[in-house]
C-alpha positions as a Markdown table, in Angstrom:
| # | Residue | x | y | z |
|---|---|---|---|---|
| 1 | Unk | -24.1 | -3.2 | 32.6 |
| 2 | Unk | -25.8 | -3.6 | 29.3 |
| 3 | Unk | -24.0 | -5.2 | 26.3 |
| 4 | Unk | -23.0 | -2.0 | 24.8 |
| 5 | Unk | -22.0 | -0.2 | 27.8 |
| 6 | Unk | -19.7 | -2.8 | 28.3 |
| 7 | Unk | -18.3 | -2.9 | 24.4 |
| 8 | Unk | -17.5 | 1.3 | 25.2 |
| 9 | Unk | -15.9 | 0.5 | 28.3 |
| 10 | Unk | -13.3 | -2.2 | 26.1 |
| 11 | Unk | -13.1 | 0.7 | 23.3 |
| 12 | Unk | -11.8 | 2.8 | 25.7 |
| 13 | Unk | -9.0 | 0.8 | 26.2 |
| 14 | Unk | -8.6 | 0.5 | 22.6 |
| 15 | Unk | -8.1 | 4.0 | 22.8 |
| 16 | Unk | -6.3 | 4.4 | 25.4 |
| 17 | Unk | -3.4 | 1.8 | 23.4 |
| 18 | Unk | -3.5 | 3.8 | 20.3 |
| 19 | Unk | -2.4 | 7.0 | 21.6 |
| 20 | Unk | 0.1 | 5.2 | 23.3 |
| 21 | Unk | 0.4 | 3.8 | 20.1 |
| 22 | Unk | 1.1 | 7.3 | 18.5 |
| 23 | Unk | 3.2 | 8.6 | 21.4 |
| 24 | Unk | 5.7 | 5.6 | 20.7 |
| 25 | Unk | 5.5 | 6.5 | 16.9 |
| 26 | Unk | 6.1 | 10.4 | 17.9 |
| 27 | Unk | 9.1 | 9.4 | 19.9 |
| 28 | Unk | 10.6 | 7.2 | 17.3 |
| 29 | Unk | 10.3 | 10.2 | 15.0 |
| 30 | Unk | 11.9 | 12.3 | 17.8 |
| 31 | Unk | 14.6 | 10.6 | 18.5 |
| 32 | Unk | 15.4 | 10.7 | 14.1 |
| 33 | Unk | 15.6 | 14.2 | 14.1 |
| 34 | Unk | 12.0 | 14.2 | 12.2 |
| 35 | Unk | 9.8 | 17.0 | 14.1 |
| 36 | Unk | 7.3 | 17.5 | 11.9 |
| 37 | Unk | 6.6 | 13.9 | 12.0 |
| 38 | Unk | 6.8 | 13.8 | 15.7 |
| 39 | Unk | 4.8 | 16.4 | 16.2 |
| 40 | Unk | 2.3 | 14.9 | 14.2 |
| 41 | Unk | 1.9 | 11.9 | 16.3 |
| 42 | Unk | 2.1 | 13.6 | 19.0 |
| 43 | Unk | -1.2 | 15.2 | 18.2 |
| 44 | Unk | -2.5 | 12.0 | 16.7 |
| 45 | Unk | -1.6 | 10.5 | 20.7 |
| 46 | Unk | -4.0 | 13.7 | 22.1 |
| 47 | Unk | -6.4 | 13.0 | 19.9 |
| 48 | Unk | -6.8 | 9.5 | 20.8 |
| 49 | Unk | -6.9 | 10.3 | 24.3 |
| 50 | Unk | -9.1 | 12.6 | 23.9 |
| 51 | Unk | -11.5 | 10.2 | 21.6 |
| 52 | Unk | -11.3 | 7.4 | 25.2 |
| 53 | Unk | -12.4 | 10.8 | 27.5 |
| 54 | Unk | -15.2 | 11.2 | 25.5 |
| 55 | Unk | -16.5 | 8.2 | 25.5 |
| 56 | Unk | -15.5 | 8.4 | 29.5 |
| 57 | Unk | -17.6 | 11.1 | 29.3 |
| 58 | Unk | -20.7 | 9.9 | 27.8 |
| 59 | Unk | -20.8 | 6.3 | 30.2 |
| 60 | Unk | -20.8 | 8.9 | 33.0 |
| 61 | Unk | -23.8 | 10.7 | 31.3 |
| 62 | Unk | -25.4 | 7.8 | 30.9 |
| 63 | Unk | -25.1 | 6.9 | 34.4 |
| 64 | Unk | -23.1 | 3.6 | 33.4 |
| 65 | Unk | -20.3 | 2.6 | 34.8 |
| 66 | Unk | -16.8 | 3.4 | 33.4 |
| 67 | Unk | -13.7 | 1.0 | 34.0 |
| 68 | Unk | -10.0 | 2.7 | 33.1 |
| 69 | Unk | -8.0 | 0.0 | 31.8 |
| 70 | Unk | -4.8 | -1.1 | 31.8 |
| 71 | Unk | -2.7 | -1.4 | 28.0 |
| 72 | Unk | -0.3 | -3.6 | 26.7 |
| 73 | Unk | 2.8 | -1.8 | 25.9 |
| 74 | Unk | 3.1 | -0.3 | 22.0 |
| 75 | Unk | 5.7 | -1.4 | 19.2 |
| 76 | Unk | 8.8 | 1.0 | 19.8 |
| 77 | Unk | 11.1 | -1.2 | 17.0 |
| 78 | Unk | 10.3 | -0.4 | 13.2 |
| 79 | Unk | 12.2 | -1.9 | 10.1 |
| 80 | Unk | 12.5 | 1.1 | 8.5 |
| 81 | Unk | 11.2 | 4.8 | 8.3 |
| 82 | Unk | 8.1 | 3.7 | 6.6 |
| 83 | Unk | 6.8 | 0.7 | 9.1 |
| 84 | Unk | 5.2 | 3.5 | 12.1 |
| 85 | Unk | 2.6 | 5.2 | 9.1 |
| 86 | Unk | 1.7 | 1.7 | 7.9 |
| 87 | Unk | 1.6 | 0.6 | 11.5 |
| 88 | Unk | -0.4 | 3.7 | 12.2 |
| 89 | Unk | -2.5 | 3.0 | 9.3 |
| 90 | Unk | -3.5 | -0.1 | 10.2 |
| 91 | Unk | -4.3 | 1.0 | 13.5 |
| 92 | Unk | -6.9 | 3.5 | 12.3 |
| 93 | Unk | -8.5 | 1.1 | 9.7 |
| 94 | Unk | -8.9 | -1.7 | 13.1 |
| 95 | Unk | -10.3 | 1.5 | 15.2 |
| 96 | Unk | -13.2 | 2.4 | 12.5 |
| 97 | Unk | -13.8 | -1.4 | 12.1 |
| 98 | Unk | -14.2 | -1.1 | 16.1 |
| 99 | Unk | -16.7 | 1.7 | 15.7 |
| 100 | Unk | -18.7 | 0.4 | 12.8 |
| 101 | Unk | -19.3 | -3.2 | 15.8 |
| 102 | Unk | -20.6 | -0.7 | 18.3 |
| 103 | Unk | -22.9 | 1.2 | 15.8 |
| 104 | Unk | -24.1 | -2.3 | 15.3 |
| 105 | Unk | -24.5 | -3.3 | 18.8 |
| 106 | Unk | -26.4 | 0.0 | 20.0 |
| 107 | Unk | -28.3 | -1.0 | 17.0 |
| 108 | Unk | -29.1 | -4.1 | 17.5 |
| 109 | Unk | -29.8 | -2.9 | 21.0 |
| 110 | Unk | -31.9 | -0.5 | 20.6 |
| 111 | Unk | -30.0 | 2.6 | 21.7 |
| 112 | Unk | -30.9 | 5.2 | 19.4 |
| 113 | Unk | -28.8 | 7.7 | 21.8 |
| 114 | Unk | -25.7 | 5.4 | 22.0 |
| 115 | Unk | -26.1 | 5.3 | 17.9 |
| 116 | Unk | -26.8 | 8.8 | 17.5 |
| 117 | Unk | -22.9 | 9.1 | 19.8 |
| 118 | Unk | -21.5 | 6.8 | 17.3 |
| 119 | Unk | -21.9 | 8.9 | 14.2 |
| 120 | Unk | -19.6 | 11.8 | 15.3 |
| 121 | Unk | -17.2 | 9.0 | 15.3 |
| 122 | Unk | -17.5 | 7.3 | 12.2 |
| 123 | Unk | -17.0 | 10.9 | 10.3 |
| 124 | Unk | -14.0 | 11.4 | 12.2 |
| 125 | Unk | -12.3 | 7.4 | 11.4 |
| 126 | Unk | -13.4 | 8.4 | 7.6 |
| 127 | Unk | -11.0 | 11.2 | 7.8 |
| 128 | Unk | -8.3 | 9.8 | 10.2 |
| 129 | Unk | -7.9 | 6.9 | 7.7 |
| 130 | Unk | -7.7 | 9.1 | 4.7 |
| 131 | Unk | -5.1 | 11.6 | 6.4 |
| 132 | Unk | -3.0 | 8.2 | 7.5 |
| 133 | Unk | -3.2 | 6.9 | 4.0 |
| 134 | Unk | -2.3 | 10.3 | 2.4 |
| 135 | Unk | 0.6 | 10.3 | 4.4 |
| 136 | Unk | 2.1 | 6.6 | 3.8 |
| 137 | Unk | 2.2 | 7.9 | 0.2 |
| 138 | Unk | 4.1 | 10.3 | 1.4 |
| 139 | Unk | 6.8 | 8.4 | 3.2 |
| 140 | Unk | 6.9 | 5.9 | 0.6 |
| 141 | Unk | 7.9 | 8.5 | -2.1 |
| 142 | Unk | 10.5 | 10.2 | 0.3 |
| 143 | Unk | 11.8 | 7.4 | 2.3 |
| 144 | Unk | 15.3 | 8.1 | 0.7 |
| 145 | Unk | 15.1 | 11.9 | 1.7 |
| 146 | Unk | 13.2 | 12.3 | 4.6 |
| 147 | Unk | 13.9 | 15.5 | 4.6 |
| 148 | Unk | 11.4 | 15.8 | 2.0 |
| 149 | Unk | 8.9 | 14.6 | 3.9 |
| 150 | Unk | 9.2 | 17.3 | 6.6 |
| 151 | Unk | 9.1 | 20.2 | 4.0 |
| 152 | Unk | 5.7 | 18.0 | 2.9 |
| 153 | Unk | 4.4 | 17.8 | 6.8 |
| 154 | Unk | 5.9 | 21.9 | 7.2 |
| 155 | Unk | 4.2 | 22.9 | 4.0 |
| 156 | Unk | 0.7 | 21.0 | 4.4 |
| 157 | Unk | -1.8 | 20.5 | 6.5 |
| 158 | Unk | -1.8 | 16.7 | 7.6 |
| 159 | Unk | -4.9 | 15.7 | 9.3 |
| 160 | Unk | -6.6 | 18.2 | 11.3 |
| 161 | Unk | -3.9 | 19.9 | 13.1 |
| 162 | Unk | -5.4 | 19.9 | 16.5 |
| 163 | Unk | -8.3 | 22.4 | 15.4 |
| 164 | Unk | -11.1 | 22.5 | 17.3 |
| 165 | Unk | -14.3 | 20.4 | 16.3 |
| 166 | Unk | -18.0 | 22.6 | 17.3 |
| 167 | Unk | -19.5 | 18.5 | 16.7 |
| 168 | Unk | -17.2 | 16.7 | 19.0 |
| 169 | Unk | -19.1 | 15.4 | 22.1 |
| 170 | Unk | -17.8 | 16.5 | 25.2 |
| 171 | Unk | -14.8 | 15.1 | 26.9 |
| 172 | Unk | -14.4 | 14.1 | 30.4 |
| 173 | Unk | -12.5 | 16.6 | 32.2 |
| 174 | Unk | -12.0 | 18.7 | 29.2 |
| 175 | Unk | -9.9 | 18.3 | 26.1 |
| 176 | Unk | -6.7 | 19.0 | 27.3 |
């Protein structure tokens, strides 16, 4: 297995914890009465899932082996209403740090293919950072009234909704 190949296989798993990640955020949300911030994470969780399938998708296209790890167990605990969008944040800042090493790797590599399958990526941890950032302003200026901030999330559209995207590559056993 080359060096890359590998370096997919652990970003899968990186993956894989933040949309369990998001689902624990969603559920902490849930279980506040906040559905429009649930709802959101629960997407953000999908879309996660969905970004480890792809990449699923394109070791199996590339004939490389794929290994489906195991994840530690998310945070469930926060200090207050704010700490699950910085958390989530910081999460999506540490992912596009993540892709930015394998762009470097296939790079360095040589895999013009393997970079090429990076860039989709890179456009979409541009806009998953902004969205997360957009919305910790949020929450900051409506921690005292959350209920302010589910007119916000009712009233806006906060990241991209679940909407399809014609550029995404292809996801092993299809975006479900």
């Amino acid at each position: 297995m080359s060096k890359f190949a590998a370096a997919l296989n652990e970003q899968i798993a990186n993956e894989f914890a933040a949309s369990q990640q998001y689902i624990a955020l969603a559920v902490h949300y849930d279980a506040e009465t906040l559905p429009g911030l649930a709802a959101h994470f629960y997407r953000q969780a999908v879309e996660e899932r969905n970004h480890a399938m792809i990449i699923v998708q394109y070791l199996l296209d590339s004939n490389e082996k794929v290994i489906v790890p195991a994840v530690e167990s998310p945070q469930t605990d926060f200090e207050d209403v704010v700490a699950p969008v910085a958390l989530a944040l910081e999460q999506e800042k540490r992912v596009t740090e993540q892709i930015v090493e394998l762009v470097k790797l296939a790079r360095e590599e040589g895999d013009l293919v393997g970079e090429q399958f990076l860039h989709w990526f890179l456009t979409e941890q541009r806009e998953e950072v902004s969205s997360m950032s957009d919305l910790l302003h949020v929450v900051e200026r409506g921690r005292e009234n959350l209920l302010l901030v589910e007119e916000y999330m009712a009233r806006s559209q906060v990241g991209d909704q679940g909407a399809p995207d014609a550029a995404m590559p292809p996801v092993a056993g299809g975006a479900l």
